[in-house]
C-alpha atoms as a printed R data frame, in Angstrom:
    type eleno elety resid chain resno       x       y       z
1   ATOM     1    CA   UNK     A     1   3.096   2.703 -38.407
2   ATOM     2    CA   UNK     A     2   4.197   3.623 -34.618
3   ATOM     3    CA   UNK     A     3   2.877   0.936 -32.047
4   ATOM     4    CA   UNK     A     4  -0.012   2.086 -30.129
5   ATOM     5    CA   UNK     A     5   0.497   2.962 -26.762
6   ATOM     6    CA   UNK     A     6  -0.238   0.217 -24.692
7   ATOM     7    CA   UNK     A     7  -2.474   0.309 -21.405
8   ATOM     8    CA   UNK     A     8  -0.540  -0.665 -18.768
9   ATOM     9    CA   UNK     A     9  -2.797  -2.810 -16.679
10  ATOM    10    CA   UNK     A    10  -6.232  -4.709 -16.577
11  ATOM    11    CA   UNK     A    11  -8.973  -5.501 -14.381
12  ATOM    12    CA   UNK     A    12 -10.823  -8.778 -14.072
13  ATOM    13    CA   UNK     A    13 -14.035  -8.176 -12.241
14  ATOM    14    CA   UNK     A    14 -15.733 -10.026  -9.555
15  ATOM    15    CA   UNK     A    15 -17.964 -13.363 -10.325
16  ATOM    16    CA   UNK     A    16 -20.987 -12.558  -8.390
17  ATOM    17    CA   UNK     A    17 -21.758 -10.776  -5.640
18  ATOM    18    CA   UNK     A    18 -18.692  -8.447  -4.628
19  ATOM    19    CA   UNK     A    19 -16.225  -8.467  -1.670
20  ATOM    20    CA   UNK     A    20 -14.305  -5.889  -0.598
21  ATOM    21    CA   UNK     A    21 -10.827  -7.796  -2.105
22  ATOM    22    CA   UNK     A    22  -8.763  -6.552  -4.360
23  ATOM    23    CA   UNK     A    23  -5.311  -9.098  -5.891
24  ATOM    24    CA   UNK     A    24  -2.631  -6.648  -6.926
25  ATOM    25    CA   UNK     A    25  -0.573  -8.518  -9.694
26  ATOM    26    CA   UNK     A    26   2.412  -6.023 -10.735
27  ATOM    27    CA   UNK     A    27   5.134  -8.295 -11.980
28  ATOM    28    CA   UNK     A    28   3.480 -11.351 -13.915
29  ATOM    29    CA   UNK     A    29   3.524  -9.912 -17.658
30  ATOM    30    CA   UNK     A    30   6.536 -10.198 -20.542
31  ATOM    31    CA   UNK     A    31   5.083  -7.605 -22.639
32  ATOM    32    CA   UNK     A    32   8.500  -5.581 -24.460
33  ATOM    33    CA   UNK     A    33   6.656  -2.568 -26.399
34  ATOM    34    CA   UNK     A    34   8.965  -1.932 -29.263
35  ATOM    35    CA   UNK     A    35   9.941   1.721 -28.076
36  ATOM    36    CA   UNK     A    36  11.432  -0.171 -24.939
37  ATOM    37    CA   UNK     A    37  13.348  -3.006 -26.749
38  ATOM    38    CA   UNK     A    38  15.078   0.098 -28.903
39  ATOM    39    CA   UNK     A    39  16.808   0.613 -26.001
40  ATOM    40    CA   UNK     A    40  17.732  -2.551 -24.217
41  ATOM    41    CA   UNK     A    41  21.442  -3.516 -25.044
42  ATOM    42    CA   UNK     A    42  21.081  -6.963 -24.635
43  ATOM    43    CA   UNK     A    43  20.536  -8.979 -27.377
44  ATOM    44    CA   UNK     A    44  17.507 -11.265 -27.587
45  ATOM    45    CA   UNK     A    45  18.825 -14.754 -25.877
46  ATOM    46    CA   UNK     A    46  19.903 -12.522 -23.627
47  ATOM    47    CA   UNK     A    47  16.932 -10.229 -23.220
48  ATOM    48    CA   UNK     A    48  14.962 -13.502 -23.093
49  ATOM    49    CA   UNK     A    49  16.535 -14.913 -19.747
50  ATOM    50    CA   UNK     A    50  16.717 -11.648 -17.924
51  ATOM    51    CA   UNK     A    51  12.583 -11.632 -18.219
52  ATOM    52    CA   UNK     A    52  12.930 -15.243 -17.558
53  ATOM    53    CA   UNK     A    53  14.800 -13.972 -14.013
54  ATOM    54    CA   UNK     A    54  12.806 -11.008 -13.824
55  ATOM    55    CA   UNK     A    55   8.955 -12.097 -14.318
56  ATOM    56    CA   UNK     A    56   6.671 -13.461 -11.594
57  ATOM    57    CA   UNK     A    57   5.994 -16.561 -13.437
58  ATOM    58    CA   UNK     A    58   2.320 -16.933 -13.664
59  ATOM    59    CA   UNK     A    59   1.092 -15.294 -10.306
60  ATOM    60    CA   UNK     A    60  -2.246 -14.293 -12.319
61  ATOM    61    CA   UNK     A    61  -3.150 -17.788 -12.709
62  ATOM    62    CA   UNK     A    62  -2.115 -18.728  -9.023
63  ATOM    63    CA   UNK     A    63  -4.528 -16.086  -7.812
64  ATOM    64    CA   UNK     A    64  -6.976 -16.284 -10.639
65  ATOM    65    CA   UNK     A    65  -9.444 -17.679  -7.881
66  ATOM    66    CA   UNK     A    66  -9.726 -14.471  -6.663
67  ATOM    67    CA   UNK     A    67 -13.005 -13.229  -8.831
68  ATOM    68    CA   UNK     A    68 -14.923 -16.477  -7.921
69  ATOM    69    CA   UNK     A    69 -14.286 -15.550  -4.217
70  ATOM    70    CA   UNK     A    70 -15.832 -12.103  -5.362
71  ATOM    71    CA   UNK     A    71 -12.457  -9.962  -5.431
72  ATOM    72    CA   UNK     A    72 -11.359  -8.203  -8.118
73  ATOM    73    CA   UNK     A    73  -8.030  -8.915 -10.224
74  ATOM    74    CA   UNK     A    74  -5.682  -5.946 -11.079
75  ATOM    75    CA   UNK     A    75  -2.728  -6.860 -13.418
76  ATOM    76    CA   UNK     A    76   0.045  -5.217 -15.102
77  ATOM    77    CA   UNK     A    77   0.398  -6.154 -18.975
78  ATOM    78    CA   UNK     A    78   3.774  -4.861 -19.094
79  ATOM    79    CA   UNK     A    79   7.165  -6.209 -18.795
80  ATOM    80    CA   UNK     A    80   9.289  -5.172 -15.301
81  ATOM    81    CA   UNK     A    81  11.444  -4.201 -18.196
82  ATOM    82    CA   UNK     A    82   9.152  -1.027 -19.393
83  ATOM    83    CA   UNK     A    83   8.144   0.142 -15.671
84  ATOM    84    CA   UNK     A    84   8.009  -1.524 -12.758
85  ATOM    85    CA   UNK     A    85   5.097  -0.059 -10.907
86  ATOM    86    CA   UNK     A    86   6.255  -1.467  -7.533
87  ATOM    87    CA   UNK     A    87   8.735   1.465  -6.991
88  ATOM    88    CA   UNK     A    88   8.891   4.870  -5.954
89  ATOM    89    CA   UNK     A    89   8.530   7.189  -8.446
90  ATOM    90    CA   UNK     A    90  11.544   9.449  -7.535
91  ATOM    91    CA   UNK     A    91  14.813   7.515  -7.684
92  ATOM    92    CA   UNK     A    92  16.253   9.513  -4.821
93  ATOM    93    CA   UNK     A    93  13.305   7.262  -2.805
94  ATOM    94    CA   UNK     A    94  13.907   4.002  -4.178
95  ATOM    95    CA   UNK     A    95  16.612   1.593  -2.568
96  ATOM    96    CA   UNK     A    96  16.517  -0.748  -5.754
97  ATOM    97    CA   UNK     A    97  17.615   2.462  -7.917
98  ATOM    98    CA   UNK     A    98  21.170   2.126  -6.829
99  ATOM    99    CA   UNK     A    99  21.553  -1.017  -8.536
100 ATOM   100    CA   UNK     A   100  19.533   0.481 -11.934
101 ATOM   101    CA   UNK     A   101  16.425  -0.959 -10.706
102 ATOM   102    CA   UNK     A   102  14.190   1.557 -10.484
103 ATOM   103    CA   UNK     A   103  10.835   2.770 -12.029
104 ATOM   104    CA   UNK     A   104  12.558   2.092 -15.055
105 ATOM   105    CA   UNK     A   105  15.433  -0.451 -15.190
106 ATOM   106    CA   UNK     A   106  18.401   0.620 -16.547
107 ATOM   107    CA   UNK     A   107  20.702  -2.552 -14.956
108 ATOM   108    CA   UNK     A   108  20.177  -6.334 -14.951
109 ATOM   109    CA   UNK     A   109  19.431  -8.867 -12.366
110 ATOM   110    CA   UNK     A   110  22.798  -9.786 -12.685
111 ATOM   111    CA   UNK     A   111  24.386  -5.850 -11.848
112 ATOM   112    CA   UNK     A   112  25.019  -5.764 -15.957
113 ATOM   113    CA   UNK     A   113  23.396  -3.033 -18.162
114 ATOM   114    CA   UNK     A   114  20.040  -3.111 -19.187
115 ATOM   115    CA   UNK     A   115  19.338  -0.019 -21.184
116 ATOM   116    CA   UNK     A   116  20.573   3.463 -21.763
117 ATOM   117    CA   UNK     A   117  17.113   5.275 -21.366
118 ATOM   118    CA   UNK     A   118  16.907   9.273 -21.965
119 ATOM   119    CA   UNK     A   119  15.596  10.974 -19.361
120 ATOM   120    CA   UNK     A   120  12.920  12.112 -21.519
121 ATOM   121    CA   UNK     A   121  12.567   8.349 -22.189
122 ATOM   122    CA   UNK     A   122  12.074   7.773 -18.285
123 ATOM   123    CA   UNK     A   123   9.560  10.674 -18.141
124 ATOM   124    CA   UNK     A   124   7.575   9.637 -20.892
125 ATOM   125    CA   UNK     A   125   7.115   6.080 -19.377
126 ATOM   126    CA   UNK     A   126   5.848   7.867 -16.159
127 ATOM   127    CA   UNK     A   127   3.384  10.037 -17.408
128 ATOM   128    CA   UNK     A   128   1.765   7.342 -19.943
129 ATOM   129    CA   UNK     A   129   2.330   3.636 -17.916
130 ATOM   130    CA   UNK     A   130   3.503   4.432 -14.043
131 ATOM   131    CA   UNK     A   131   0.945   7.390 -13.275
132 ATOM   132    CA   UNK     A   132  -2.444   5.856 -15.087
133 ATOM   133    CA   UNK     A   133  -1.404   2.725 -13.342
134 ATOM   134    CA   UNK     A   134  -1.444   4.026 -10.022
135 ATOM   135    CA   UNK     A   135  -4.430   6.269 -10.616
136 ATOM   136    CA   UNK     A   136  -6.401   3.060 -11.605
137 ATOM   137    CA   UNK     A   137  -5.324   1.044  -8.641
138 ATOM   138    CA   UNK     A   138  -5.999   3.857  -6.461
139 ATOM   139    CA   UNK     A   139  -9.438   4.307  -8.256
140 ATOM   140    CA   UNK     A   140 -10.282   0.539  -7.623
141 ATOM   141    CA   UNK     A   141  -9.316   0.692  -4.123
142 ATOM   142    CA   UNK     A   142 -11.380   3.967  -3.242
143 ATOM   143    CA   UNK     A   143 -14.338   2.563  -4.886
144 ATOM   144    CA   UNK     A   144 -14.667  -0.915  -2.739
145 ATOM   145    CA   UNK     A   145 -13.606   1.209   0.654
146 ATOM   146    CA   UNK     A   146 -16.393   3.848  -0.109
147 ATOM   147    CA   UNK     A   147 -18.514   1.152  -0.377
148 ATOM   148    CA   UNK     A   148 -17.519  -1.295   1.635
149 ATOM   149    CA   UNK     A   149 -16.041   0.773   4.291
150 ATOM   150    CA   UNK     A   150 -12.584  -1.432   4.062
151 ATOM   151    CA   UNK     A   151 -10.763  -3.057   1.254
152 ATOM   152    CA   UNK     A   152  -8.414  -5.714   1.529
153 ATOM   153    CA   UNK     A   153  -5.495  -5.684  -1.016
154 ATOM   154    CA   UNK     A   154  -3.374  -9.004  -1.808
155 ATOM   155    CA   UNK     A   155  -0.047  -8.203  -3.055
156 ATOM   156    CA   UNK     A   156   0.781 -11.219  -5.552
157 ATOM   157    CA   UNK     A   157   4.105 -12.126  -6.020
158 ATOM   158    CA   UNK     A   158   6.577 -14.977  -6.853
159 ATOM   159    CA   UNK     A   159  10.180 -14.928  -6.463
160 ATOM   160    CA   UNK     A   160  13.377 -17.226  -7.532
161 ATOM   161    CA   UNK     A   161  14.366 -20.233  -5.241
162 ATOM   162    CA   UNK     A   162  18.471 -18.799  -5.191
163 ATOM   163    CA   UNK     A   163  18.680 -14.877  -4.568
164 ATOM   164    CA   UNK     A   164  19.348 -13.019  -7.663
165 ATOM   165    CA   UNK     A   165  22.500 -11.181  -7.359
166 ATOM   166    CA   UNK     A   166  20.445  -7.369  -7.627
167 ATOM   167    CA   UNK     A   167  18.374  -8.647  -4.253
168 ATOM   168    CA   UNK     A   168  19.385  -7.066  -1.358
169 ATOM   169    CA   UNK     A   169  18.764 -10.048   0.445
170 ATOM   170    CA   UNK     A   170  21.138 -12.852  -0.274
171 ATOM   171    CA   UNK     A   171  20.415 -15.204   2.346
172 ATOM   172    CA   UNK     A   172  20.240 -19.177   1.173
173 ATOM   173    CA   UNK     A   173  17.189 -21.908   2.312
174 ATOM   174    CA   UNK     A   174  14.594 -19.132   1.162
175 ATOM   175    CA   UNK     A   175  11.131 -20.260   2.348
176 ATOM   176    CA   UNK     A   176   8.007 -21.544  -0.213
177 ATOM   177    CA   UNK     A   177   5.859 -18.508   0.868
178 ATOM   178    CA   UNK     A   178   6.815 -14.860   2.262
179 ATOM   179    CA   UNK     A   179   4.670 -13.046   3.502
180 ATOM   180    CA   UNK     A   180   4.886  -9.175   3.338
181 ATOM   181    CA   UNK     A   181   3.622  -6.976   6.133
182 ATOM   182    CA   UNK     A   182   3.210  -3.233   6.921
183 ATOM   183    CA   UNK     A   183   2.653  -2.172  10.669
184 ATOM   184    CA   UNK     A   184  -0.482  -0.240   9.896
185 ATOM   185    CA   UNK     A   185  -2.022  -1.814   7.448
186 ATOM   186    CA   UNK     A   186  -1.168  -5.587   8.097
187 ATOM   187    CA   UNK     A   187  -3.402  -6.518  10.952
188 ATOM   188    CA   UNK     A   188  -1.383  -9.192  13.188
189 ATOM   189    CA   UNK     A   189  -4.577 -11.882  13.108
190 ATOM   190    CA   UNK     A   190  -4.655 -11.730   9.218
191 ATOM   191    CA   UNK     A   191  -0.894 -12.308   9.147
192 ATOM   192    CA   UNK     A   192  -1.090 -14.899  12.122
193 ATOM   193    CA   UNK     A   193  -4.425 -16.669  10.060
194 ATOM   194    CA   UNK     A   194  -2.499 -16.866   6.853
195 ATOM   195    CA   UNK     A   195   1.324 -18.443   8.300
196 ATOM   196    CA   UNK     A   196  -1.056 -20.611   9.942
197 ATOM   197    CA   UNK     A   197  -3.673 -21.894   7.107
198 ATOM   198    CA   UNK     A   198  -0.042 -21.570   4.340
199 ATOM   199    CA   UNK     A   199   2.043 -24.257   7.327
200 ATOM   200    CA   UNK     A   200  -1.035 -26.052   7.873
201 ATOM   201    CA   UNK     A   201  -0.522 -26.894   3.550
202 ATOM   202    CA   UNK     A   202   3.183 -28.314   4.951
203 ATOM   203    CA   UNK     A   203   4.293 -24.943   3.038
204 ATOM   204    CA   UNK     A   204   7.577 -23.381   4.563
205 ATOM   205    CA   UNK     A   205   6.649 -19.747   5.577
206 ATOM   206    CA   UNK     A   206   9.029 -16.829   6.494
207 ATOM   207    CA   UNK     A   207   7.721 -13.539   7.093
208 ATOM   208    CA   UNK     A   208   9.276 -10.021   5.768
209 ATOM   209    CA   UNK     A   209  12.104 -12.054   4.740
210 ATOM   210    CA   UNK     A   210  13.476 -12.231   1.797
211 ATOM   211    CA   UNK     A   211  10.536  -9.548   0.988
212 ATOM   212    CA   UNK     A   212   9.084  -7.358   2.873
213 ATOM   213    CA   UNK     A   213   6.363  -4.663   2.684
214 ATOM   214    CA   UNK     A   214   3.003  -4.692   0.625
215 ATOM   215    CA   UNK     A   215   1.530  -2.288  -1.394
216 ATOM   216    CA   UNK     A   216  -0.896   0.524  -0.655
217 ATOM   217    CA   UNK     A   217  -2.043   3.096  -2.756
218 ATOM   218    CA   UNK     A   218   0.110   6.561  -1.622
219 ATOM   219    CA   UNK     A   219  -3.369   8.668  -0.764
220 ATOM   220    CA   UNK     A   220  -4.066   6.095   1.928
221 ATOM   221    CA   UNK     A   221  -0.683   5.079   3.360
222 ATOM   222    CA   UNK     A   222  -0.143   5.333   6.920
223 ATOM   223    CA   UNK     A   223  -3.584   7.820   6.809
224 ATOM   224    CA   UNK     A   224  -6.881   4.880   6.476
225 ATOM   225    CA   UNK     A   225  -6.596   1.919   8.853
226 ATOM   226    CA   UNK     A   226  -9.305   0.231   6.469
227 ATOM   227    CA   UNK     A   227  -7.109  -0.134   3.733
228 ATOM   228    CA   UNK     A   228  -5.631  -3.713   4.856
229 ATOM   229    CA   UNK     A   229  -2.487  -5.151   2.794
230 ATOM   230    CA   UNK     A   230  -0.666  -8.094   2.792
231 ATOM   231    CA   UNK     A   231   2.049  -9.238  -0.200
232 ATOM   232    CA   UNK     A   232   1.732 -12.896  -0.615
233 ATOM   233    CA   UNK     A   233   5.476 -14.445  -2.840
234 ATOM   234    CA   UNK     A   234   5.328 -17.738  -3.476
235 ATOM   235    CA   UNK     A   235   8.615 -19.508  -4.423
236 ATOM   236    CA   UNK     A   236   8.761 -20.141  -8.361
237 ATOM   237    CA   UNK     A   237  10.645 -23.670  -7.750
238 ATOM   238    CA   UNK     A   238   7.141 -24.921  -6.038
239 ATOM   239    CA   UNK     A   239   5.664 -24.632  -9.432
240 ATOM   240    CA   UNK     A   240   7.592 -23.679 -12.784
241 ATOM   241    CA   UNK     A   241  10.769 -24.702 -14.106
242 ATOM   242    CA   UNK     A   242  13.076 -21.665 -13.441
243 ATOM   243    CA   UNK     A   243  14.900 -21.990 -16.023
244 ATOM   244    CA   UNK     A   244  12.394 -21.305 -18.543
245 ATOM   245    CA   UNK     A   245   9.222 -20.258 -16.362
246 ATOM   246    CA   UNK     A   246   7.216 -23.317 -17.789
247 ATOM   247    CA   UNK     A   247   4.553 -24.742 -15.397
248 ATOM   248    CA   UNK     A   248   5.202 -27.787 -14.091
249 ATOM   249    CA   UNK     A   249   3.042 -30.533 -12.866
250 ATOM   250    CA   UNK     A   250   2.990 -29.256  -9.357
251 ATOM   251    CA   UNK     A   251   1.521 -26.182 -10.597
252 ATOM   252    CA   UNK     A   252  -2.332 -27.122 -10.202
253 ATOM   253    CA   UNK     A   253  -1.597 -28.458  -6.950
254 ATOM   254    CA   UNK     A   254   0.032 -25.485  -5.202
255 ATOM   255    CA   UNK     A   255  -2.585 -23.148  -6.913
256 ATOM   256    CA   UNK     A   256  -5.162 -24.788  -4.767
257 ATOM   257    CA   UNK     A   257  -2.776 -24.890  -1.891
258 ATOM   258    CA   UNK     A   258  -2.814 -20.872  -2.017
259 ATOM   259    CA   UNK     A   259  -6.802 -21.108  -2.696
260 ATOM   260    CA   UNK     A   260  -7.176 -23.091   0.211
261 ATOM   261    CA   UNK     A   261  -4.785 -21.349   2.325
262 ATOM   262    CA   UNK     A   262  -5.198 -17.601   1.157
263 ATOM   263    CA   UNK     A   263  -8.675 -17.845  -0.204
264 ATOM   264    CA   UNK     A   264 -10.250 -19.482   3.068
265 ATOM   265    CA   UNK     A   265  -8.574 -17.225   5.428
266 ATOM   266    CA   UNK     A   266  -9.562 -13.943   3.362
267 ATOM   267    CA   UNK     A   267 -12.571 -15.371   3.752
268 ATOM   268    CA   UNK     A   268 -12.848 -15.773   7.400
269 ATOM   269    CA   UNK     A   269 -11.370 -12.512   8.139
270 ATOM   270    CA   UNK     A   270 -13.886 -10.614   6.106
271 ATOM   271    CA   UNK     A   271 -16.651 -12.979   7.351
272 ATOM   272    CA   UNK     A   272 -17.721 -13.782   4.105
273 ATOM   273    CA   UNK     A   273 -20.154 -16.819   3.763
């Protein structure tokens, strides 16, 4: 029997009474659907530490504080391996493409093969995962800004402590947060509130470096000054083991570093009580 066709993302709702927040969590699932493994070339050791390199080890569960603060919690249940929904759809428009890392990968972390994915394949993956998931984000997002009159959208993110060799950026001593910004959309006291409350945690903070940009949904880009963004990537060495994307004891403790930090300055800047 074929495997069902799996949704590609899911929303955790608000506890209580609503805010206009919204945690954007594209990169924290290992899902494989079996129509995608078909046509990975890797075997499955292999296979196995390439999502190990690839996933944003547990960013759900270092945001998962998000609902309580009355935000809701948008997540991607597939593997970067199946669609990354963090790039432009045409190839010609996405930088990471030359290096087979596209809307769907076709090359490694470590500039190897991936896949060999028909272009049929490709399109079929963009009409039934990357499309639906950025009609439902851009649903969510029009919904709290027609009520609310602004939205503010956390981009959640981890990244690896030593560049992977498919980064563009391979500079060493990477910080323990980055924070992503967009000229219209990141106002300069949210960015300035959130270096400060993240440094204030003795966190080491870099901004637009080795990431930079956050994520807003194409019918309000550079168009709705009330759609606010900011990408939050937290460095994986502050809380898993790298090797194997295991928790480790710090995790706990840097989760409420980011609640503190994040969660108290979303607060503040949305004047929530």
């Amino acid at each position: 029997m074929p495997e069902p066709t799996p949704q590609p993302f899911s929303v955790t709702p608000p506890r209580g009474a609503q805010t206009p927040v919204i945690a954007h969590v594209p990169h924290a699932a290992t899902r494989v659907p079996d129509r995608v493994r078909r046509g990975i070339v890797l075997d499955e050791a292999e296979l196995r530490r390439e999502i190990v390199r690839l996933t944003d080890w547990h960013a759900d569960r270092l945001f998962a504080w998000v609902p309580a603060l009355g935000g809701e919690l948008f997540v991607s249940t597939l593997s970067r391996v199946a669609f990354d929904p963090e790039r432009f759809e045409d190839d010609a428009e996405e930088p990471m493409a030359a290096v087979g890392q596209g809307v769907v990968y076709t090359g490694t972390t470590q500039l190897g093969l991936l896949a060999e994915t028909a272009p049929e394949e490709r399109a079929w993956r963009v009409d039934h995962w990357y499309r639906p998931y950025h009609e439902a984000f851009e649903a969510e997002v029009s919904a709290l800004l027609e009520r609310f009159g602004t939205v503010l959208v956390l981009d959640c993110h981890s990244f690896a402590t030593v560049p992977l060799p498919s980064e563009p950026d391979q500079s060493p001593g990477r910080p323990d947060v980055c924070l992503g910004t967009d000229g219209f959309h990141t106002p300069a006291a949210l960015a300035d509130a959130l270096e400060r409350a993240l440094v204030t945690e003795g966190l080491a903070v870099r901004r637009d470096a080795p990431f930079a940009g956050t994520i807003v949904p194409g019918r309000f880009y550079r168009t709705d000054a009330g759609v606010r963004s900011v990408m939050i990537e937290v460095r994986r060495g502050l809380y898993c083991d790298e090797a194997t994307g295991e928790p480790t004891a710090r995790f706990d403790e840097v989760t409420a570093m980011l609640e503190r930090a994040v969660g108290g300055t979303v607060a503040w800047f949305l004047g929530l009580p």
